[in-house]
C-alpha angles and dihedrals in degrees: 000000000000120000079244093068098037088057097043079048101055080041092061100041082047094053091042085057099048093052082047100058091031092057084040086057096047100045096049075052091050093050094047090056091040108111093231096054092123106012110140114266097255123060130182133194127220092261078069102040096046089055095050093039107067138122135274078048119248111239101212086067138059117200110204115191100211097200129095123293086239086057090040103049090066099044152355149123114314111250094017115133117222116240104156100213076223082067108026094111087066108032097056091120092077082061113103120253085224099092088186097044109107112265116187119197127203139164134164093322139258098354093033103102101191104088095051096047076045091064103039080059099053088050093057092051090062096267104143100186114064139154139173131214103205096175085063127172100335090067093051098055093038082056091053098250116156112260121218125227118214125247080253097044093057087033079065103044079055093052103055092033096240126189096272140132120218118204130195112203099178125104105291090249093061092054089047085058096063134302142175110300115262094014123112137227124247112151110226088237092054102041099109088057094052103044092130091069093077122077131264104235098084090212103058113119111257121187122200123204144156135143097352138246091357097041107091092172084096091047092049090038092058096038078061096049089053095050079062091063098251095147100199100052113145134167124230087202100173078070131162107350085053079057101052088038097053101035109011129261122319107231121250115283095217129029134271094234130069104261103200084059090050097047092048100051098199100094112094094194119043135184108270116198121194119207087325115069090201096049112084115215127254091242100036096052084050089058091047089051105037095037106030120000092165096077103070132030122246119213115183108205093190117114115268103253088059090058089052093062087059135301140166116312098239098034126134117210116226104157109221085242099068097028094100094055083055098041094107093054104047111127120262099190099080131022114273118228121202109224123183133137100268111018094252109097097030076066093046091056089035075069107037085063096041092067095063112016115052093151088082126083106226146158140167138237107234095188135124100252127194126198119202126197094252092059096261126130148192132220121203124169120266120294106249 
């Protein structure tokens, strides 16, 4: 080989050498700048996240909104927990104990960091399924998935009396129990029959609620609202015991007593209710019985042999089974009691009612009741 060639040889492999280095420059720069440089090793997309974020929740996930509280109060997705990455050092308790349990992370989508740090931090902390959603919360929304408000957030709407409209989907009874204050009340099984209590303007903001994270009657509720066309319809499905939680217990919105007795002021004995509005006392059920069975009706939901082995004289026997089937032609003129052996059946047909007949004044009796041959009977309180 001539010098020549030796040299043009040595120029070339230089040259090689220097591309090289030079494409090897500019593709570390090209990553740097890359979105997902970063970005936690397991990403998920909405298909995912829409079948692990439902409601009720399901309990083998935890969703965990990344963002501010600020960001978070106003909306996010239903059933996500709050843990800031700017706080995740200290907010580590609301982590399940559970290391293998699915966490998702998700923050403000694609450019939005936090989920993502949020995640790296769980795993160091021994959690071994993890996922993030980097799309995040703008992708939700832009799919036409409902959105969540925050206790705060609706503590706030409250506050300033803003143009909302609150909605308790939950059985009347519950509602008469105590709700958030402003809101009314339209059971999610009755909703097609109380459509006119919504408002007219089809844009005005309507927020569904009712038990909380495993409660879906305010999400089916508001599915409902926007397939009549209201445009602005959100959940606050943390709902009342976030309420409670958050700012103490609303106080009943009806009373206890019953009011025609008490307006009347002829009745000696009236019915006396304890926390629930719906549950007669022992004592006072023992008044009504022994004093002045004629002013309410007593329907006994046990089966009928039950009742033949002894039952309350004036008791009428309508199994729970079959009450549904009878609900149209149960009695307005006087209170209905519940009666059954536990307290668990005369509640269940408390409910059952309730669904369709909130123009009767009922309760239920939730007692330990003992029937004796001779027609006797004892009332203890409720087996724990």
């Amino acid at each position: 080989m001539t010098l020549v060639s030796k040299a043009l040889g040595l120029s070339l492999g230089a040259a090689f050498l220097l591309v090289a280095g030079q494409t090897a420059t500019l593709a570390a720069d090209a990553e740097a700048k890359d979105p997902k440089a970063g970005w936690y090793t397991d990403v998920v997309d909405l298909a995912f996240m829409k079948e692990h974020a439902v409601i009720p929740i399901r309990d083998d996930v935890v969703a965990i909104d990344s963002r501010p509280t600020r960001k978070y109060d106003v909306g996010y997705i239903p059933g996500a927990i709050n843990i800031p990455d700017t706080r995740f050092d200290k907010m580590t308790d609301l982590l399940p104990e559970d290391k293998s349990k699915l966490l998702i992370f998700y923050c403000g989508g694609e450019k939005c960091m936090l989920s993502h740090k949020s995640a790296f931090k769980a795993e160091k902390l021994g959690y071994t399924n993890i996922k993030v959603f980097a799309a995040g919360f703008p992708a939700w929304v832009k799919d036409g998935n409902l959105t969540s408000v925050s206790a705060a957030r609706v503590k706030k709407l409250i506050d300033k009396k803003a143009d909302v409209v609150l909605i308790d989907s939950r059985p009347a009874r519950r509602f008469k129990g105590g709700s958030v204050p402003t809101a009314i009340s339209i059971p999610d099984t009755r909703f097609a029959k109380m459509t006119d209590m919504l408002p007219a303007e089809k844009d005005k903001e309507l927020i569904f609620f009712c038990g909380g994270n495993k409660c879906p009657l305010s999400t089916k509720s508001a599915i409902k609202a926007k397939d009549l066309g209201y445009t602005n319809v959100k959940v606050f499905q943390a709902g009342y015991p976030a309420w409670v939680k958050a700012y103490g217990k609303s106080e009943p919105v009806m009373a206890a007593a019953d009011g025609a007795a008490k307006e009347a002021g002829a009745a000696k004995v009236a019915i006396e209710t304890g926390d629930e509005p719906e549950i007669i006392t022992i004592e006072s059920f023992k008044k009504i019985v022994e004093q002045a069975p004629e002013m309410v009706h007593l329907i006994d939901v046990r089966d009928p042999e039950e009742v033949e082995s002894g039952a309350f004289k004036t008791a009428v026997n309508i199994p729970v089974d079959t009450i549904e089937d009878q609900v149209a032609e149960l009695p307005d003129d006087k209170p209905i009691i519940f009666v059954c052996s536990t307290g668990a059946r005369s509640g269940e047909a408390f409910d059952i009612v309730s669904l369709e007949r909130e123009d009767l004044k009922m309760y239920f009796l939730d007692a330990e009741v003992t029937f004796a041959a001779d027609g006797s009977y004892e009332i203890t309180p409720p087996a724990m």
